[in-house]
C-alpha positions in Angstrom: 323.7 0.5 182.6 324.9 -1.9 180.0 322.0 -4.3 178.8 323.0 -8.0 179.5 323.5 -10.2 176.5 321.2 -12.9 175.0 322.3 -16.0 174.5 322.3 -17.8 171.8 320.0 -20.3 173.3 317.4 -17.3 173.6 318.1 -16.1 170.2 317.5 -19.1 168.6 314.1 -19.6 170.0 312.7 -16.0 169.6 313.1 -16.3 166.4 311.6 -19.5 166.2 308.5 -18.2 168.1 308.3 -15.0 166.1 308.4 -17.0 163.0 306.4 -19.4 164.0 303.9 -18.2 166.8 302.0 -20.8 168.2 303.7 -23.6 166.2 307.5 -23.0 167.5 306.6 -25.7 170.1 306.6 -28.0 167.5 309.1 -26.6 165.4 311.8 -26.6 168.4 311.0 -30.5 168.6 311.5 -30.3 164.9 314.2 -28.5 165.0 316.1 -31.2 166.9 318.2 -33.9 165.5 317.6 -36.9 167.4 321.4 -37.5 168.2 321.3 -34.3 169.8 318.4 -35.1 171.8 319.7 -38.3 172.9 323.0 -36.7 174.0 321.3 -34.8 176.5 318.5 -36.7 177.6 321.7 -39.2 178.3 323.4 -36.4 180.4 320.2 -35.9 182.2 319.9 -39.6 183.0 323.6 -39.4 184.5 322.4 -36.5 186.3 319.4 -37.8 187.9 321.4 -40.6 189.6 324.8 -38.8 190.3 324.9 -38.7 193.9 328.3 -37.0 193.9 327.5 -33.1 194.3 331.0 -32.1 192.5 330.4 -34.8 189.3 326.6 -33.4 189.1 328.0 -29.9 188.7 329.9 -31.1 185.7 326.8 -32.9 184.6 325.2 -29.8 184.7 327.4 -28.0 183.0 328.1 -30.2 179.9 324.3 -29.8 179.5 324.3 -26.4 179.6 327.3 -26.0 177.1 324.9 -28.1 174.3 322.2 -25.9 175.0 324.5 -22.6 174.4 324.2 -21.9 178.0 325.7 -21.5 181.3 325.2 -21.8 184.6 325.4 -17.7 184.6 322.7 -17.6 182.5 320.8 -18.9 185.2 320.9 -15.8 188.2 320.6 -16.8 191.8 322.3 -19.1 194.6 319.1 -21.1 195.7 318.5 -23.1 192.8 321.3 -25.6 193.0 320.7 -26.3 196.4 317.6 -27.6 195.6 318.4 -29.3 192.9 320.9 -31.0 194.5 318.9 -32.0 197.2 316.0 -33.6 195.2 316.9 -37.1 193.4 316.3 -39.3 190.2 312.6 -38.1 189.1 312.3 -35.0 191.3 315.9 -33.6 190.2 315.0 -33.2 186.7 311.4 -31.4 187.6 313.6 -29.0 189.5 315.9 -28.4 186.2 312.5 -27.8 184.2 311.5 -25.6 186.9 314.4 -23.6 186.8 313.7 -23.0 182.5 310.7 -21.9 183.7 311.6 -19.9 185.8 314.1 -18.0 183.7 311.1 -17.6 181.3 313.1 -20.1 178.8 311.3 -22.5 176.3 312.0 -25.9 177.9 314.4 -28.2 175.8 312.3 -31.5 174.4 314.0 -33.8 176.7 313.2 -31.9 179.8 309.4 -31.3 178.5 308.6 -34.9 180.1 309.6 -33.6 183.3 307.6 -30.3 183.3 304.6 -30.5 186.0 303.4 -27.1 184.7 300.3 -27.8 188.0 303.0 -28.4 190.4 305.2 -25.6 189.5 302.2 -22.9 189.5 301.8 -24.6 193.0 305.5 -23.6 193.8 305.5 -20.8 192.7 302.5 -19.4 194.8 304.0 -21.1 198.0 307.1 -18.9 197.2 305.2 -16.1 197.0 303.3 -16.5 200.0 306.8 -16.9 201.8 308.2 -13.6 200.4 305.1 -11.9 201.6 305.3 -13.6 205.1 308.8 -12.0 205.5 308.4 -8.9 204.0 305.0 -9.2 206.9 307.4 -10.1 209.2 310.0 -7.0 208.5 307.7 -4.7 208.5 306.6 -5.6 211.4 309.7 -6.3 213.7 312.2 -4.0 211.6 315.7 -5.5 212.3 318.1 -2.7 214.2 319.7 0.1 211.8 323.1 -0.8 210.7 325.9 1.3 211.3 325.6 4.2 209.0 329.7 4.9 209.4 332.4 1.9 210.7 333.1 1.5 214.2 335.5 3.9 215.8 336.0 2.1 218.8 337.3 -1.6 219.2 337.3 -4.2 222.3 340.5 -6.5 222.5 341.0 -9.5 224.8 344.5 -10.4 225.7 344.4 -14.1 228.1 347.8 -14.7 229.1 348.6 -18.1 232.0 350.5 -16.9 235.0 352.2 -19.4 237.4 351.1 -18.7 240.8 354.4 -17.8 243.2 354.2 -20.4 245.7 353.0 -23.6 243.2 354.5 -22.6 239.9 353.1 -25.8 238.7 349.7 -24.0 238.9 348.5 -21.3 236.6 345.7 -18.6 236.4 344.1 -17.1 233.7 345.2 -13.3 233.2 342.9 -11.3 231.2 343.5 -8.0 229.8 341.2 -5.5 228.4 343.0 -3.3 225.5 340.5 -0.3 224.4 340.9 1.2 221.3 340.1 5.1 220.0 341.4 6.4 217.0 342.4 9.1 218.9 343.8 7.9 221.8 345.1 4.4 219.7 345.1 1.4 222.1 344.8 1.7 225.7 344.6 -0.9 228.6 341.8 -0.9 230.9 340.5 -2.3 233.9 337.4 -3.9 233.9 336.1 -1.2 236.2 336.5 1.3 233.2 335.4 -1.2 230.9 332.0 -1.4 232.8 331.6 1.9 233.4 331.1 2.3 229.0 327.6 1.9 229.4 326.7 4.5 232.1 327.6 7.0 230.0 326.1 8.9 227.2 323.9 6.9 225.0 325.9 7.8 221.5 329.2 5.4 223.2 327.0 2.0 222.1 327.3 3.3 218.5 330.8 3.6 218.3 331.7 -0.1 219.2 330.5 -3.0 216.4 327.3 -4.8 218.0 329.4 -8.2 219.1 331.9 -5.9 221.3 328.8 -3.6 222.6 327.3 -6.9 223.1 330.0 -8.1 224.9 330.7 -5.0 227.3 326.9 -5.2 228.4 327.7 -9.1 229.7 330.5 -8.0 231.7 328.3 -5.0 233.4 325.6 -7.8 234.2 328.1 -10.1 235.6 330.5 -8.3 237.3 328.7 -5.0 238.7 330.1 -4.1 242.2 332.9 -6.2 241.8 336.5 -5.1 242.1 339.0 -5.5 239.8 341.3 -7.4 242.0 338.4 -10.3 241.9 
């Protein structure tokens, strides 16, 4: 498995920690021309009180770009939505958050921002949550999934048909098209349709859960009833 690459952002401050230990705090603020600084902490203020969701997302990543980053550098799909969601204040502790998160040095304009008490608080609500749903699958394990693809399909063909006396008035034909590989596609009454589930159990498993879940309805609803009806 190839190793994923570090960025230059993450180079840069290694080093500065391994050269500096306990001191590269310092030195990143050092480190950082005030023009740059400014730039960003200007893009964060745009940021904070975009309410546009597509011009934040550009916001977001011109920041990135002067931080030798991308949004790829940052793995998941949850984080934007809440940082999107949060506003002014709230939407740059989320950005600090996500540094954190990533186990990246926080830049000096976002250090303002950085509730290190409310993000340990966060955090062990998150982790609470993930151990209330693992809890929760172990529990009630969800149904196996189909170990191979469906080899049997349900098809539903409605058609109008004028009635013979008031062509002005229609009905609603429905047709029930089976198919096998085998066999390919068949029409069926709904007699034959119904009769799926009285025989051996291994049939359910050939049909994808939403058609299985469908042929079920129609033995509930329409047991004992004729298929002229």
């Amino acid at each position: 498995m190839r190793a994923p690459a570090t960025t230059k952002y993450d180079a840069h401050h290694r080093v500065l920690s391994k050269t500096y230990g306990a001191l590269a705090d310092l030195r990143r603020e050092l480190s950082d021309s005030r023009e740059a600084v400014a730039q960003r902490g200007e893009i964060l203020s745009q940021l904070s009180a975009c309410t546009d969701s597509q011009r934040a997302w550009l916001l977001l990543e011109d920041y990135f770009e002067k931080l030798s980053l991308s949004r790829r550098d940052f793995p998941g799909e949850d984080w934007w939505p809440r940082l999107i969601a949060a506003k002014d204040k709230a939407r740059l502790e989320q950005l600090a958050f996500l540094f954190l998160r990533s186990h990246r040095p926080l830049p000096t304009e976002l250090l303002p921002y950085a509730n290190l008490d409310h993000f340990a608080e966060v955090e062990e609500a998150e982790h609470e949550q993930r151990l209330m749903l693992e809890l929760e699958k172990w529990l009630f394990p969800p149904a196996p999934a189909h170990l191979d693809s469906p080899r049997a399909a349900l098809r539903i063909v409605c058609r109008p048909i004028a009635e013979s006396e008031t062509p002005a008035r229609h009905k609603l034909g429905v047709q029930f098209q089976l198919f096998r590989p085998r066999t390919g596609e068949k029409c069926k009454t709904l007699t034959e349709v119904i009769e799926l589930t009285t025989r051996a159990a291994h049939e359910r498993e050939l049909f994808q859960p939403a058609d299985w879940e469908f042929i079920q309805w129609l033995a509930e609803t329409h047991a004992g009833r004729s298929d002229g009806e």
